[in-house]
N, C-alpha and C positions, 0 to 999 in steps of 0.2 A: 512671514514664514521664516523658522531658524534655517540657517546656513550651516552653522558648527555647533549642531545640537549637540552636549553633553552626555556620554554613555551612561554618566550618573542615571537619565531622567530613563534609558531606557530597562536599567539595573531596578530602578523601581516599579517597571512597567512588569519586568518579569516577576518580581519580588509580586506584587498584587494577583499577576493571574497564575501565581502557586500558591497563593492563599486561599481561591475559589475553586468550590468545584460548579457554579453556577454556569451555564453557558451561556446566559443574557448578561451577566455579571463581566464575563469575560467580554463580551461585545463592547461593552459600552468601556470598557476597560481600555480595549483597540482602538474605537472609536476616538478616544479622548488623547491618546497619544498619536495618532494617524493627524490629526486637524492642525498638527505644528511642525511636521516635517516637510525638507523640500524632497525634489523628486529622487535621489540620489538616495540621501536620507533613509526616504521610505523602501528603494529598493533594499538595501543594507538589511536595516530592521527584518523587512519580511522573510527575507533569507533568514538572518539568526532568531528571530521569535520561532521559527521549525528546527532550530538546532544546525542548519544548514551555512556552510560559505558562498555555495553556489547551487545552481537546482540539481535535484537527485541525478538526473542523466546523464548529467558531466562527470560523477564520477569522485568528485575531488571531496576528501574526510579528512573530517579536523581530529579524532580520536586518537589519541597517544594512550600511551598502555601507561597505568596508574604512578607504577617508580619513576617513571619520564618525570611526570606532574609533580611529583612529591620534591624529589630532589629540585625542580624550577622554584617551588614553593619554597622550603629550606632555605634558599640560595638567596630567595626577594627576603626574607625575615631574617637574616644570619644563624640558622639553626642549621643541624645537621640532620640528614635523611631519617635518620634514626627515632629523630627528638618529634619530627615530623610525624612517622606514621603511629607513635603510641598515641598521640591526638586522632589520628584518622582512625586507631581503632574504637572508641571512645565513640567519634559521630558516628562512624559508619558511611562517611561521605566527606569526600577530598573536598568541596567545594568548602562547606562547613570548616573542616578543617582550615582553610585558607581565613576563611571571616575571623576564625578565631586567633589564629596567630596574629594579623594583621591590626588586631585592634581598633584602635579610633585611628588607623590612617586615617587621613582625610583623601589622599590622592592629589592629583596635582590635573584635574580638572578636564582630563579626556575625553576626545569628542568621541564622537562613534563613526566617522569614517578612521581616524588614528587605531581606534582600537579592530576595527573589521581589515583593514591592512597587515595589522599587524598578525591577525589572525590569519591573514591568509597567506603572507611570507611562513608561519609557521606550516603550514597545509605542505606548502609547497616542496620546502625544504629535502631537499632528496641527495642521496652519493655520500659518497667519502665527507665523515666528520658530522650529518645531518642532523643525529642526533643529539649532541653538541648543542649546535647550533640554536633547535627548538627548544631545549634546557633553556639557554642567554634570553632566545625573544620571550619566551615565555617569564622568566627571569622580570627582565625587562620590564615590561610590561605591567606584572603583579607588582613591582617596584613602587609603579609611578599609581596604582589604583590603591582606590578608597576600599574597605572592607568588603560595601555588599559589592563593588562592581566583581571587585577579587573572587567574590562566589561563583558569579554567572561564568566570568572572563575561565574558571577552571571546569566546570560544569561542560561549559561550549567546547574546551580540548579534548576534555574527555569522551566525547559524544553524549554527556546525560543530562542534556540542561531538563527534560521532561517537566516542560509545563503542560504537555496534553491537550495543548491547540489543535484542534480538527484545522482540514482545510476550509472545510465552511466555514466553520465559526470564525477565521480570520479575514475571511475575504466577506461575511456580516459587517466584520468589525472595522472594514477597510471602506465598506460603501457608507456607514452610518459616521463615520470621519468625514468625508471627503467630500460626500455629496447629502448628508443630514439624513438620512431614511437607509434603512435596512433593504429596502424593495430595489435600489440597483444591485446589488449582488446577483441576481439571475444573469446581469450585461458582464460582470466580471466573469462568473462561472464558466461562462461561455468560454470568453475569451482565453480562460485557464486550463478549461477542459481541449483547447486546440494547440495550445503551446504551455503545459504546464510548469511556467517558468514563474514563479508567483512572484520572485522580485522582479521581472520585467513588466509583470501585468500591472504591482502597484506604480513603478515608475511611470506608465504610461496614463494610469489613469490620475495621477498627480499632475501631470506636466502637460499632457493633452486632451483632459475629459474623459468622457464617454465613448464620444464619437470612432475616435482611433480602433475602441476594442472591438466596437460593433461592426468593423469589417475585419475581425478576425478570420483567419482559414490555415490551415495545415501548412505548417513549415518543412521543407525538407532538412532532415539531420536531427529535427526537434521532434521528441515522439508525442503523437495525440494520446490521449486518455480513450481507451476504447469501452463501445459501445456495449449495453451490459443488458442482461435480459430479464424478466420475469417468468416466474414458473407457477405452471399448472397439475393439476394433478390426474384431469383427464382430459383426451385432444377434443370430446366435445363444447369444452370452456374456449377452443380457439373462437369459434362465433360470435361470442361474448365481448370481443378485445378487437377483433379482425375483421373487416369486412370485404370480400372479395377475392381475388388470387392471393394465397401464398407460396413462398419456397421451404419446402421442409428440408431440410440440409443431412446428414451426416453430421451426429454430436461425434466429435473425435476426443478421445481421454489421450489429451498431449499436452503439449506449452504453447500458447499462445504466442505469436510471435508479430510484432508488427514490422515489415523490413523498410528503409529506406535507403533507394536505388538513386545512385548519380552515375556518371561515367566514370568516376576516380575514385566511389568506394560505395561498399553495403555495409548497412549499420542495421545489426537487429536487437529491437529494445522487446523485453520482458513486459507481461504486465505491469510490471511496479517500476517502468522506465531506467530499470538498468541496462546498459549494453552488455550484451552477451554473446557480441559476435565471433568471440574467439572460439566458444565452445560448438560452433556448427560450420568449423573449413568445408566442410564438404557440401554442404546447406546452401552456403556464399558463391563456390564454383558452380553448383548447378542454377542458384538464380540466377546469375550473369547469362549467364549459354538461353536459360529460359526466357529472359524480359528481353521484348522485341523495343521497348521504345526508349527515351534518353535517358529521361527518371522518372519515380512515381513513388508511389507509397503505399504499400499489399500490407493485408492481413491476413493471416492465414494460422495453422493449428501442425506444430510438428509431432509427428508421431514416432515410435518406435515400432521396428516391424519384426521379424523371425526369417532370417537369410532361405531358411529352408525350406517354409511353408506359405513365406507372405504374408503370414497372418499378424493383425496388428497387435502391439505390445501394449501391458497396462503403462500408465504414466511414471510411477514408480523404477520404470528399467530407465526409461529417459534421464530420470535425475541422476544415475549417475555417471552424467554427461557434465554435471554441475562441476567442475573443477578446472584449478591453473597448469596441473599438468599432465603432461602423458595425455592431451586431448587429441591428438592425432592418431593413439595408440585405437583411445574407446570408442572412435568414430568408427573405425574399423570393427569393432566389439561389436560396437551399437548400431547401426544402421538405423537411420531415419528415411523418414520424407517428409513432406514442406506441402500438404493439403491447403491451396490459397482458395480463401471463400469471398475475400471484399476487395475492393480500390479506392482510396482515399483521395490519391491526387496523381495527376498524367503531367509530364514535360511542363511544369508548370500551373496547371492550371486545377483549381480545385472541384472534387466531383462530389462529397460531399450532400451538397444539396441536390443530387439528381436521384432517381426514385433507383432503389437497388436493383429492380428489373437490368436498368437502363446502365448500371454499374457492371452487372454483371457482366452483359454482352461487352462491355469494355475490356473488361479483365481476361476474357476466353481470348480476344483480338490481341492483346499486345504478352501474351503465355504461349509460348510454343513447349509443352510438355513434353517432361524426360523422366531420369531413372530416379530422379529422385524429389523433382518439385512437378505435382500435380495440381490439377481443380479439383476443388471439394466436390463431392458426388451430393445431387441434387434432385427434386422434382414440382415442376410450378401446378397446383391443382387449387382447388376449392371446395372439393370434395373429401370428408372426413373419412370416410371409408379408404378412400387412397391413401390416404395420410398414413391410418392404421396399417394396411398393407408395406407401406415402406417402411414403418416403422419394426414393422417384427420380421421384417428380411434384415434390417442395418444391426441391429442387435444381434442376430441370429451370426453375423457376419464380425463380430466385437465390437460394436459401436456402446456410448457411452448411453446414447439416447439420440434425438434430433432434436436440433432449435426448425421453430417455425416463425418465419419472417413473413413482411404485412410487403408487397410486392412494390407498393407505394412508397415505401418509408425512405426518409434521408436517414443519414447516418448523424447521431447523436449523440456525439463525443462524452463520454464519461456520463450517462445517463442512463438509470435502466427504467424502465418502461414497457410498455406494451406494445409497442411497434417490433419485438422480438423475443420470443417466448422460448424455454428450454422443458421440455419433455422427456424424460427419462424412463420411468415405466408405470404402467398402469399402479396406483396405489390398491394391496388387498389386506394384505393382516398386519404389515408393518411399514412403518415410511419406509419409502424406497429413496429417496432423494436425500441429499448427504447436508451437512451444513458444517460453514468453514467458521472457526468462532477461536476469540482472545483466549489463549491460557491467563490468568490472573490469579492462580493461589494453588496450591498442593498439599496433599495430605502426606506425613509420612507412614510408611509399607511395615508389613510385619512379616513373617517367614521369610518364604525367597524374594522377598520385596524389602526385606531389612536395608535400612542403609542407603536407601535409596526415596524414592517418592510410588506410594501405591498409588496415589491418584490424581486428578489434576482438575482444580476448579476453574472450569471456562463460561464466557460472554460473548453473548451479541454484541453489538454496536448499535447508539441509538443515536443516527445523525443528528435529528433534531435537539436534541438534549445534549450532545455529545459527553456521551455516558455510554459504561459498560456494564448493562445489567444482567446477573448468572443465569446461566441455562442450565447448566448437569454439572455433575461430578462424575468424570467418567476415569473408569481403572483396566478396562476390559480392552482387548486388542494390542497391546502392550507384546512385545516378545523381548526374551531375556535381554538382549541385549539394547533394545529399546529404554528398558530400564534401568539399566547401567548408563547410558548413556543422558538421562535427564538432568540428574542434578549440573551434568557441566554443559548441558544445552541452554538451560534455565539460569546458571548463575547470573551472567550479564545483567541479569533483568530481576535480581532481588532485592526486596526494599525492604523495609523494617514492618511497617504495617500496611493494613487496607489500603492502594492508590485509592484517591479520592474523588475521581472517575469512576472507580466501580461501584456497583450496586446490589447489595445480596446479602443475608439474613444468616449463613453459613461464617463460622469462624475459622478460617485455613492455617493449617499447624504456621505456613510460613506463603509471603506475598510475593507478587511481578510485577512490574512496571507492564502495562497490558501493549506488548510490542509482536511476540511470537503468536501465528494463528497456524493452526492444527484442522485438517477435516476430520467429521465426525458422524456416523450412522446410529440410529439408533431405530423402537418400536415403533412408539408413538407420543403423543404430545399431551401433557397433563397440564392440572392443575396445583401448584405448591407453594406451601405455606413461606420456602427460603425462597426460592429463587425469583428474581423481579422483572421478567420477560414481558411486557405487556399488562404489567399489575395494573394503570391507569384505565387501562380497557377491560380486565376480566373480574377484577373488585374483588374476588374471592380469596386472589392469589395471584403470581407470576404465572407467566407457560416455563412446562420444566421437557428435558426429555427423558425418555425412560430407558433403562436396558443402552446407554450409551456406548460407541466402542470405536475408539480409536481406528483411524486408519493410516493417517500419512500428516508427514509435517507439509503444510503450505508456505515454503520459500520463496513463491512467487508472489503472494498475497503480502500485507499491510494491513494492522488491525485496522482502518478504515474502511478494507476491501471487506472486513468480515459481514456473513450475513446480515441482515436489522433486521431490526425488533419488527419491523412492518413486513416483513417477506414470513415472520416465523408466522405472528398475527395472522396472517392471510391464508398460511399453510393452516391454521389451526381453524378455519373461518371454515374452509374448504370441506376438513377432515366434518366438522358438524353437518352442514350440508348434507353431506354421503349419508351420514347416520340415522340420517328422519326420514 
């Protein structure tokens, strides 16, 4: 096993899996590079194969804004800034740019802990002269590299290496290395889905087997991946999935929040595991006052409310909570509450595996409710009738819908399933349930849409495949200013042609790197000749939606979080059923 593997081999590794859009391709791809690293190594690797220095939670970004890059560029070639970007207008891409200038470097033989060092001295680099500074290392750096490495090495500052590795397909490609079969990855997943630290999980499972990750359990300070649900389209289909007691909950239209409680601080991570605790001082004072015990780890749904009437607020007034300043200002503005519905883990010890009945009665014991962090509003029955009943009081009341939980159930980190179902409202003439889906290509607008983008081509997610194939084209739900504001929402994420991920019969005036996800309402669910939703399954055609219409940007989401193909499938599986 290498010690001082060469960045070269892994500049190749990238080079190969942006040549495929195949996702067995790409496995075996990992695979082959994964069986010659040491554990170190492999941590490194998995970190930048995601574009990452460190895992998402930490916080820490390699991305410098383009002039930074050019002029470091320049500086490694002897050219001036200048000479530099009439080339980058030409690719269309700094990194390109760099391969070209550079020529037949050859490099002077970089390992890849030198080059992630140095990349992370760049990271870090902060105060008076910083930027300076990241110019030299960067500088530096491209100096001593060979051409392709120079691609990835400015791709990775930039934030845009986009080779379009799922988590899955890397942690495939990490089990069929290390242990020769694809089928330990369920032992990793686990393991990733409790502390999603995916350079720690390959370290461990390089250096200690299997063994280590199969006593994985909730870390405090480290956020889990939480548990995700399945949906229905009538509460008689709970029978179907569930046998015995459930809890029908209060669906809250808020931000999910995971908190993790020490005596010296609360850290509350977002779905997509960023920390965002600045933006809830008020959130962090009443959890302290509320958790009775040393530390733990709650989940719970923040909502916005109406000072005057109490009444709970759409999701959309929360977000503009989303900011660095003046957030003591909109606390005051915005008034939340902290509805906490699960408990992950008490003073150490992890609950996880205990049935969420039994979680429950946990979580009410160590909550002494106030003005601002409550318990989710709940009722345990088995009777469908009741269900109904609750559910057109919680609605009636602004609820979003109710999830309906299996009374049994562990909690099942990053998993959706059927041990936890979402219910929104009775389906009649038109879907009622929303879907969150990849922007991936745009139409340009004519009248008062000149100028701007009239529509926008989005995707599902198909883990298995990992591919994004079209669902709609949707134009509708847009307000003026929403449309003004796209094309500089979307730049970051414009390419030249089709990403090669995505899937779809449609030619879009201009493309995205499929990174931004959007939710989305529409009638109902077709069959069409462009779009490729499930085309292996429906032979005719893709599933399309119809009459589609914008509603909100999902910030909190990851095109990974976006719906799949098998949730729309299912939805569309359902809608037939009803129909005969």
């Amino acid at each position: 096993m290498a010690q001082n593997l060469l960045f070269r081999e892994l500049a190749q590794t990238f080079a190969s899996l942006e040549a495929t859009s195949s996702s067995l391709k790409m496995i075996d791809i990992l695979a082959n590079f994964f069986r010659k690293v040491s554990p170190e190594e492999g941590r490194i690797a998995s970190y930048l194969i995601k574009g990452e220095i460190e895992p998402e939670y930490k916080g820490l970004e390699l991305g410098l804004a383009s002039k930074l890059v050019s002029r470091a560029i320049g500086k490694a070639v002897n050219k001036s800034q200048e000479e530099v970007e009439k080339i980058f207008k030409e690719t269309g891409d700094l990194g390109d740019t760099a391969f070209r200038l550079l020529g037949n470097q050859k490099g002077k033989g970089l390992t890849v802990k030198e080059v992630y060092q140095k990349l992370k001295e760049i990271a870090l680099a902060s105060g008076e002269g910083s930027q300076e500074r990241k110019i030299n290392l960067l500088s530096e750096l491209l100096k001593n590299s060979s051409s392709l490495e120079a691609k990835y090495i400015v791709r990775l500052v930039l934030g845009v290496l986009r080779l379009g590795v799922a988590d899955m397909t890397l942690l495939y490609g990490i089990s069929k290395g290390l242990f020769g079969t694809k089928e330990k990855k369920s032992i990793l997943e686990k393991a990733y889905n409790l502390f999603p630290d995916i350079g720690e999980v390959t370290y461990k499972a390089i250096k200690e087997g299997l063994k280590s990750l199969e006593k994985a359990k909730p870390i405090l300070g480290i956020p889990t991946r939480m548990m995700l649900a399945s949906r229905i389209e009538e509460l008689e289909e709970v029978k179907e999935h569930i046998s015995g007691k459930v809890l029908v909950e209060y669906k809250y239209d808020g931000e999910r929040l995971q908190a993790h409680i020490s005596p010296k601080e609360i850290i509350f991570y977002s779905r997509r595991h960023e920390n965002i605790t600045h933006q809830f001082p008020d959130v962090k004072k009443w959890l302290r006052e509320a958790f009775l015990g040393k530390e733990g780890i709650l989940e719970g749904e923040v909502v916005p409310y109406d000072k005057k009437t109490g009444k709970l607020l759409p999701f959309q007034i929360l977000m503009q909570r989303r900011r660095k300043y003046d957030v003591e200002e909109y606390a005051k503005k915005i008034p939340v509450k902290y509805f906490l519905f699960d408990i992950l883990s008490l003073n150490g010890s992890s609950l996880i595996e205990k049935p969420l009945s039994e979680r429950k009665e946990i979580l009410k014991k160590v909550i002494k409710e106030n003005q601002g962090v409550v318990l989710g509003e709940y009722i345990v029955t088995e009777d469908i009738e009741e269900m109904k009943d609750f559910f057109e009081r919680v609605m009636g009341e602004g609820a979003e819908g109710v999830m309906i939980k299996d009374a049994k159930s562990d909690y099942e980190a990053g998993t959706r399933g059927w041990k936890w179902i979402k219910f929104k409202k009775e389906y009649k003439e038109e879907l009622a349930d929303t879907f969150d889906v990849v922007v991936v290509g745009a139409f340009f607008g004519t009248g008062r849409r000149a100028g701007s983008y009239g529509s926008l081509l989005v995707s599902a997610f198909d883990p298995q495949k990992n591919s994004y194939p079209s669902f709609t084209k949707v134009g509708a739900g847009f307000t003026d200013k929403d449309l003004e504001e796209l094309p500089k929402i979307l730049k970051p994420f414009l390419i030249e042609k089709k990403h090669r991920l995505v899937e779809t019969e449609m030619d879009a005036d201009v493309w995205f790197e499929p990174r931004k996800v959007i939710e989305i309402s529409g009638a109902e669910l077709t069959i069409s000749p462009v779009h490729m939703v499930a085309k292996n399954k429906i032979k005719k055609g893709g599933l399309a939606l119809r009459f589609p219409k914008f509603l909100r940007w999902r910030e909190d989401k990851g095109p990974e979080d976006a719906t799949t193909v098998d949730e729309i499938y299912q939805i569309y599986q359902q809608r037939q059923r009803i129909s005969k």
